[in-house]
N, C-alpha and C positions, 0 to 999 in steps of 0.2 A: 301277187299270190294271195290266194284266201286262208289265211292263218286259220280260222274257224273250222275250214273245211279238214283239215289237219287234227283239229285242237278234237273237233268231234267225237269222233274214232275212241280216244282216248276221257275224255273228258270225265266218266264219273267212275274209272279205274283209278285215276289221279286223286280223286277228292277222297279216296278210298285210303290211304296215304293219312297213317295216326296223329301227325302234327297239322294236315290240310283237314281230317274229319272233325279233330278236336276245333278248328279257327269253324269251318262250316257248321257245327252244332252250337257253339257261344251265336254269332252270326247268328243263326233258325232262331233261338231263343228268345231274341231282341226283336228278329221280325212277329212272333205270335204276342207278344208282349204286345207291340204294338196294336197289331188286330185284334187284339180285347181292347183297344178303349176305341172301337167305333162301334158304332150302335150295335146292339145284339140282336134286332129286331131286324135280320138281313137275310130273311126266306127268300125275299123274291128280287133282292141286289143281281146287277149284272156285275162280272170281274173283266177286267183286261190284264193281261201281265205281259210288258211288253220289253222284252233281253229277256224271255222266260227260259233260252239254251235249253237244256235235255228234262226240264220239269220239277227242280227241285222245289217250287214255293207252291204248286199246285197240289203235290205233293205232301207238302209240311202242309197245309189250312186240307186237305181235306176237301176242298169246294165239290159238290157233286152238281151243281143249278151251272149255270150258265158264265162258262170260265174261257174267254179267248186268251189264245198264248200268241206273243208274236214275235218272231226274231228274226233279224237282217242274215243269218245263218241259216239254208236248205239244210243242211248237215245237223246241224242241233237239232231244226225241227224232227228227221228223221229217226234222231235217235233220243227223241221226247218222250217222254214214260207214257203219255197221255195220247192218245192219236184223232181224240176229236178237239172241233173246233182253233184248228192252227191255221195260222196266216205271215206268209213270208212279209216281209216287208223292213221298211227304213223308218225308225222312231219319229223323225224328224218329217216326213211324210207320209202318217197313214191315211190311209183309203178307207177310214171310216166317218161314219155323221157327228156330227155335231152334239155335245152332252148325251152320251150314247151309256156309258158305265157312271154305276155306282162306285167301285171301287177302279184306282186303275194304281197298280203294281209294277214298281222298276226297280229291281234286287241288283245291284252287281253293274249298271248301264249307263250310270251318268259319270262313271273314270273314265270312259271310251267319248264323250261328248265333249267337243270344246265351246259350243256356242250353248250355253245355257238357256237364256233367253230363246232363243227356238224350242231347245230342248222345252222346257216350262209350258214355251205356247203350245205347241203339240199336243201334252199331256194334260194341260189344262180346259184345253177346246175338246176332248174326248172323255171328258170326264163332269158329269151331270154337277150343278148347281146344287150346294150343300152336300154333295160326294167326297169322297177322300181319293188321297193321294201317299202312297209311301214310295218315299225315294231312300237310296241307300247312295254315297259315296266314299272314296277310298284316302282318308288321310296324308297329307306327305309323312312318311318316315322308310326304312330302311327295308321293311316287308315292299309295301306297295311300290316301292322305287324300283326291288327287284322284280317284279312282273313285267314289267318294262323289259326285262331279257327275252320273254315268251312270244315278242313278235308284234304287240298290241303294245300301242302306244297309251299310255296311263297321264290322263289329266286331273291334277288336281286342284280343288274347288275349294276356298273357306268357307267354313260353316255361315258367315257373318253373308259373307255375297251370296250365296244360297240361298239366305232365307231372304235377303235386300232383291235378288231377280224373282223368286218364287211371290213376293207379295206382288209387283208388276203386273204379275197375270192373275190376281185378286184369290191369292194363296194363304192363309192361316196358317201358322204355325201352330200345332196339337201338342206335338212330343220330340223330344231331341234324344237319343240315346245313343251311347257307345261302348255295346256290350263286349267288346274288344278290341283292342289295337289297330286292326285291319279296316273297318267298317263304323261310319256314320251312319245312323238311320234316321230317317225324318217321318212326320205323321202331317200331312198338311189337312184341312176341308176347304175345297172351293167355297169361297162366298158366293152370294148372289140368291 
């Protein structure tokens, strides 16, 4: 069964929910934070966001240039705020070129990944030399344990091996921030 396809339907009436809006606004916060300290000089940056679900990071930045969203869910994408430039697909297999984004964008996507190291490579072969990279994961504690009931199995990642698999595929560490409970955020730059 496609949880996603379920989850859809419902997904940003749920986030609407004053204890889900307050964790999702702390969250936003922490993600724009971050994208002030990559260069300012990003007229002509490509974006990727890829678990972009119904559009809320396309959204919060604003992007109007050249913003692919991509999600393993037909359902999110349909009901994406945004209706250009989407592409179904599997993080772990996309079907794009090689150092193709300036920015590439994963909110909410790597508590759903158990193989890091793919995950990393993927995101790092899609993402241009001297580009960024923000990833977000979901701490163990008593919140993110219970999402685990929504259907979605929730993996989680220490901070320490994160950033030990992400150098692997010749990742920097920028920024580490945890502007809540729920959510790690990371700021990486490809080397190279």
């Amino acid at each position: 069964m496609d949880v996603w396809k379920i989850k859809a339907k419902i997904y940003d009436l749920v986030r609407k929910n004053i204890i889900l809006k307050y964790i999702l606004n702390k969250e936003n916060h922490g993600i724009l934070n971050l994208f002030f300290l990559i260069d300012q000089d990003n007229s002509s940056f490509k974006f990727c966001e890829i678990g972009c679900g119904t559009g809320n990071i396309n959204t919060l930045l604003g992007i109007q240039k050249f913003y692919l969203q991509v999600d393993s869910s037909l359902e999110m994408l349909k009901n994406n705020h945004r209706k250009d430039y989407l592409l179904n697909g599997d993080c772990l297999k996309l079907p794009l070129k090689e150092k193709l984004f300036d920015v590439t964008i994963c909110v909410g996507l790597m508590e759903y990944i158990k193989n890091l190291t793919d995950f990393f490579g993927s995101v790092s072969y899609i993402t241009k030399c001297g580009g960024y990279i923000i990833v977000t994961s979901s701490p163990l504690n008593i919140f993110n344990l219970s999402r685990n009931l929504t259907g979605n199995k929730i993996f989680f990642h220490t901070n320490d091996n994160i950033i030990k698999i992400a150098k692997t595929h010749e990742l920097e560490l920028i920024s580490l921030t945890k502007p809540i409970f729920s959510q790690v955020q990371f700021l990486f730059k490809r080397k190279g």
